[in-house]
C-alpha positions in Angstrom: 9.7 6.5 10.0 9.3 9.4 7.6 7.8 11.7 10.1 10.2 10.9 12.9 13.0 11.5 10.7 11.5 14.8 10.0 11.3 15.6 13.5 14.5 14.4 14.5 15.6 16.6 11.8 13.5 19.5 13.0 15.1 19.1 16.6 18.6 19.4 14.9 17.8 22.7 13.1 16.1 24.0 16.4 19.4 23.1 18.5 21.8 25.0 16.0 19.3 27.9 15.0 17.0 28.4 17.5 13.9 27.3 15.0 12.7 24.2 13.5 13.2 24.6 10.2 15.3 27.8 8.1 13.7 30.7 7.2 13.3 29.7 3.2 11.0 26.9 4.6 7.6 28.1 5.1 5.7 24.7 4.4 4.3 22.4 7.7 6.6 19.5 8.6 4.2 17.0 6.7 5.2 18.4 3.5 9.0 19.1 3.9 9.5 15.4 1.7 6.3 16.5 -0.8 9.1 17.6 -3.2 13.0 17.8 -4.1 12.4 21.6 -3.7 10.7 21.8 -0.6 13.6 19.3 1.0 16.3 21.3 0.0 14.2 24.5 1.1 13.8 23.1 4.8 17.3 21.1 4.9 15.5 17.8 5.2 16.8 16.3 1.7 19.5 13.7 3.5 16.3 12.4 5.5 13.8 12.9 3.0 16.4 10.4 0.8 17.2 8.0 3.7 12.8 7.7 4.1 12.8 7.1 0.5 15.0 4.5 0.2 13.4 2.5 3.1 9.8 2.9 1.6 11.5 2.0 -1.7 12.4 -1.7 0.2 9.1 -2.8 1.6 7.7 -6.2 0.8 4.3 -6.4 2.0 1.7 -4.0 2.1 0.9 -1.7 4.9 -1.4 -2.8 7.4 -4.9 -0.8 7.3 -5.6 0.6 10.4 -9.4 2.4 10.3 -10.9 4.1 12.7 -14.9 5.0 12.9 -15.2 7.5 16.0 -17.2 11.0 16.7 -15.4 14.2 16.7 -16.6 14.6 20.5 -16.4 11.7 21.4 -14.5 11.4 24.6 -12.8 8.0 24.0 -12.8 8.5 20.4 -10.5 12.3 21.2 -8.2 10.2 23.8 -7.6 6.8 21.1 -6.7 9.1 18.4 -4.4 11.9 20.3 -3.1 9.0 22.4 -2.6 6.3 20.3 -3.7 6.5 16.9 -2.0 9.3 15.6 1.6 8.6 17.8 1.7 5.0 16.1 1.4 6.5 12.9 4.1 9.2 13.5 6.5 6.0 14.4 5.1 3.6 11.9 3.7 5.4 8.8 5.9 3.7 6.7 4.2 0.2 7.8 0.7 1.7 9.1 -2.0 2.9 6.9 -4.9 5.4 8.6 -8.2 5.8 7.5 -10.4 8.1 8.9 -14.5 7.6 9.7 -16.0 10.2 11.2 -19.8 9.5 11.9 -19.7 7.3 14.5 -23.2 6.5 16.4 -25.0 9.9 14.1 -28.2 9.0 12.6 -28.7 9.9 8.9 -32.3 10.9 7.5 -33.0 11.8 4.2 -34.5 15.3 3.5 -35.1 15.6 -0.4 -32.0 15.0 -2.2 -29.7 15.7 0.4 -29.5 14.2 4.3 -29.7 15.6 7.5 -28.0 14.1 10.5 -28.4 13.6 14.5 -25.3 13.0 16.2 -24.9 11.6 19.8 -22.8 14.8 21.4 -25.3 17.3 19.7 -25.1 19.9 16.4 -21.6 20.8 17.6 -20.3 17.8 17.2 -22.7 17.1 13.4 -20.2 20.4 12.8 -17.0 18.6 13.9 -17.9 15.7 11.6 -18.2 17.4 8.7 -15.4 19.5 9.0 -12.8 16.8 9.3 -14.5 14.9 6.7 -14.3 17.6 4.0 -10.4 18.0 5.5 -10.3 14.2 4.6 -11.2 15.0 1.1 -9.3 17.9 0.6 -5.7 17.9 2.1 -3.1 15.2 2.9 -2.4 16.9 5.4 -5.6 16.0 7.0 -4.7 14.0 10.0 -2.2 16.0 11.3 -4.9 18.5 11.0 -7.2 16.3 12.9 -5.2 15.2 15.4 -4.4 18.9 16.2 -8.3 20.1 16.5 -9.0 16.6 18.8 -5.8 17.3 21.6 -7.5 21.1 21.7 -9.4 22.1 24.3 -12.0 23.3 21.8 -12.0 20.9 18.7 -14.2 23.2 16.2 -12.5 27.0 17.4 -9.4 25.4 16.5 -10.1 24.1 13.4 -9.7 27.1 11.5 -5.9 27.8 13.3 -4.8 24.1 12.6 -5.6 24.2 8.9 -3.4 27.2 9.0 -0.9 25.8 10.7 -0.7 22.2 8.6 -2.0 23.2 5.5 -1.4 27.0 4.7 -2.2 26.5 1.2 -5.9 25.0 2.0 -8.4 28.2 2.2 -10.5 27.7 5.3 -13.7 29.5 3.0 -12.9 26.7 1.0 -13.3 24.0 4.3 -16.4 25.9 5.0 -18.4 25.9 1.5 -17.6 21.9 1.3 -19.3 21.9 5.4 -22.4 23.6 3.8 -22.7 22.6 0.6 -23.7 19.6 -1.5 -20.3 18.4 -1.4 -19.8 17.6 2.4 -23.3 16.3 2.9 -22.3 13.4 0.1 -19.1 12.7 1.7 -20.9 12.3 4.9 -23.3 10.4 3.5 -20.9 7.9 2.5 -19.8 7.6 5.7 -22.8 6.7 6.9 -23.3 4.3 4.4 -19.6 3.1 5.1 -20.1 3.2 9.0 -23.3 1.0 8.5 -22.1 -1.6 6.3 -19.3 -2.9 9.2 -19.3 -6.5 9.5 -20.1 -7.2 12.7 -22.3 -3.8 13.2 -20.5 -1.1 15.5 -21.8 -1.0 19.3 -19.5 1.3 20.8 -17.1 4.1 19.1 -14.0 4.5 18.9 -14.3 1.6 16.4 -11.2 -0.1 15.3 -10.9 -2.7 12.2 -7.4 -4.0 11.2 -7.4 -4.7 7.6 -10.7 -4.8 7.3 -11.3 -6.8 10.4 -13.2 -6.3 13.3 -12.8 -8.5 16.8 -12.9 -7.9 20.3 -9.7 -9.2 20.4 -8.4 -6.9 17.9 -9.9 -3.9 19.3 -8.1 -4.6 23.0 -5.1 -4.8 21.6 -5.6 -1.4 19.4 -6.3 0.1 22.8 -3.3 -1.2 24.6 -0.9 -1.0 22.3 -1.6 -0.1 18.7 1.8 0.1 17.9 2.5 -3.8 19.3 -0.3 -4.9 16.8 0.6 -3.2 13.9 4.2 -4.5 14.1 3.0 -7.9 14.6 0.4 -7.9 11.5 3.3 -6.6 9.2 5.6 -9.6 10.7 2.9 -11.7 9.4 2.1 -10.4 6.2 6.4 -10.8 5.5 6.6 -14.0 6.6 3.5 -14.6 3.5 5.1 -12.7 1.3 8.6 -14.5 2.0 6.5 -17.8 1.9 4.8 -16.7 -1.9 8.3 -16.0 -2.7 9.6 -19.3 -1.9 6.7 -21.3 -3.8 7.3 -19.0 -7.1 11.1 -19.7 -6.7 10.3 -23.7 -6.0 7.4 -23.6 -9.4 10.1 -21.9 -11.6 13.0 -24.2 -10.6 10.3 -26.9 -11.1 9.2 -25.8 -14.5 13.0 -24.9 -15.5 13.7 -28.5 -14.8 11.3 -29.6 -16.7 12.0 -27.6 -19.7 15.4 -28.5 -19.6 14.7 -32.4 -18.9 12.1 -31.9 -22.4 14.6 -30.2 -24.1 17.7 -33.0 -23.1 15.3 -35.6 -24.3 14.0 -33.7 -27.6 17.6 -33.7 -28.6 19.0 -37.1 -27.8 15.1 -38.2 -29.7 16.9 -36.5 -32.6 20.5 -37.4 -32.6 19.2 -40.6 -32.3 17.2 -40.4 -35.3 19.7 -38.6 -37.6 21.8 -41.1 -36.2 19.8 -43.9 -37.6 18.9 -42.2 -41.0 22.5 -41.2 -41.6 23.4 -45.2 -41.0 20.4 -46.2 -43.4 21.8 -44.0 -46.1 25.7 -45.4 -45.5 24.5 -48.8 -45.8 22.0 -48.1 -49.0 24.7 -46.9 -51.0 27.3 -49.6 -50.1 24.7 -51.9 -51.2 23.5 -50.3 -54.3 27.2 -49.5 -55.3 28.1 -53.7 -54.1 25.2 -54.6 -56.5 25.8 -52.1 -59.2 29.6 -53.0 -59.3 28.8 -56.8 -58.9 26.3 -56.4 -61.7 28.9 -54.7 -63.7 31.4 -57.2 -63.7 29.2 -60.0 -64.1 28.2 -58.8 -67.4 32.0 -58.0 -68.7 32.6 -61.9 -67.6 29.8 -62.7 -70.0 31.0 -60.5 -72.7 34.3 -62.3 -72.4 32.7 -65.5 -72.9 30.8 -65.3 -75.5 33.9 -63.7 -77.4 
């Protein structure tokens, strides 16, 4: 919702200026909401607010949409550009993305670092890396991503899409995580990531919902991603709404209770100052009877032996 927003408001400038943002803004789209500055700057801050406010009103948590594919993959280049990263665009406020890259490579250790075999060759091993260092270094990552895999050439364009998402990221930078000790651990959790799936992968593009893989699951990701996600998050409501319910039942339970306790602590002792307050009214009217009735016994006595 955030993103659309931002494009709708993006169309608007474009309609009334002739570009899609003014000339103060000179951050990609993704970041126009990063910052109160950086709204005002590209004359986003109504929508930036109006996306606030909704995020500000979920109730249950996003669903966790994950997706282990090969950066030359065929199907993995067509699930992402067509699918993957269009649902998130309309549903990022719902719709979490997480990103494998490693796919059907083979890892093989080679002293303390790793060296890997990838099904489309070294060039894709190269597209890997670089979008997994992206991963690790940019929220703007996926946009990044998405704009190397629609490309005719996904690693020539790399270094053009970081400019154009994330200005700020150096591409030397990109590069000395792809050749360094950095990217080969990231990768190498990927592998380790990739290889721990429960069931094991067979095919890429891989999808798990939540955590969850089925062959059920993964039709419907490839149909309509956008259908599924909706439906998860209409199920995880209705459990939220239902834990609200039985905390809202327990505490009108336990007030009841308290109160009943209380009601009954109270009448316990009313009742009993009651009681004590009556024992001490009828001790004294004897002891005074007595005393008095003593009293006058003995002046009668007095009397007659006078």
């Amino acid at each position: 919702m955030k993103t659309v927003l931002l494009l709708l408001s993006a169309l608007s400038f474009s309609s009334r200026s002739g570009s899609c943002a003014p000339s103060s803004c000179r951050l990609p789209p993704s970041q126009w909401c990063s910052s109160l500055d950086s709204a005002v700057q590209c004359g986003v801050l109504k929508e930036c607010l109006q996306s606030n406010f909704t995020r500000s009103h979920q109730t249950a948590d996003p669903v966790l949409v994950e997706l282990y594919y090969e950066s030359l993959c065929p199907g993995c280049r067509l699930f992402l550009t067509e699918m993957l990263f269009p649902t998130w665009l309309l549903l990022n406020e719902i719709m979490n993305v997480n990103l494998v890259p490693y796919g059907n490579a083979v890892e093989k250790p080679d002293g303390q670092k790793y060296i890997y075999e990838c099904q489309h060759g070294k060039e894709e091993c190269l597209g890997n890396m670089i979008e997994t260092c992206l991963l690790n270094m940019t929220k703007a990552a996926f946009p990044i991503i998405f704009c190397m895999e629609s490309s005719q050439d996904v690693i020539k364009s790399a270094k053009s899409c970081v400019e154009l998402y994330s200005p700020q990221l150096s591409w030397d930078k990109v590069m000395s995580c792809v050749n360094g000790d950095l990217g080969n651990q990231l990768m190498h959790q990927n592998a380790m990531k990739t290889n721990a799936l429960k069931p094991p992968h067979n095919y890429v593009p891989w999808v798990t919902i939540n955590g969850e893989h089925t062959d059920d699951l993964q039709d419907k990701a490839q149909v309509s991603l956008f259908t599924l996600v909706c439906n998860m998050y209409k199920v995880q409501l209705i459990m939220v709404i239902s834990y609200i319910y039985i905390y809202i039942y327990i505490y009108i339970y336990i007030y009841i209770y308290i109160y009943i306790y209380i009601y009954i602590y109270i009448y316990i002792y009313i009742y009993i100052y009651i009681y004590i307050y009556i024992y001490i009214i009828f001790f004294f009217f004897f002891f005074f009877f007595f005393f008095f009735w003593g009293f006058l016994d003995l002046n009668q006595q007095l009397l007659f032996m006078k």
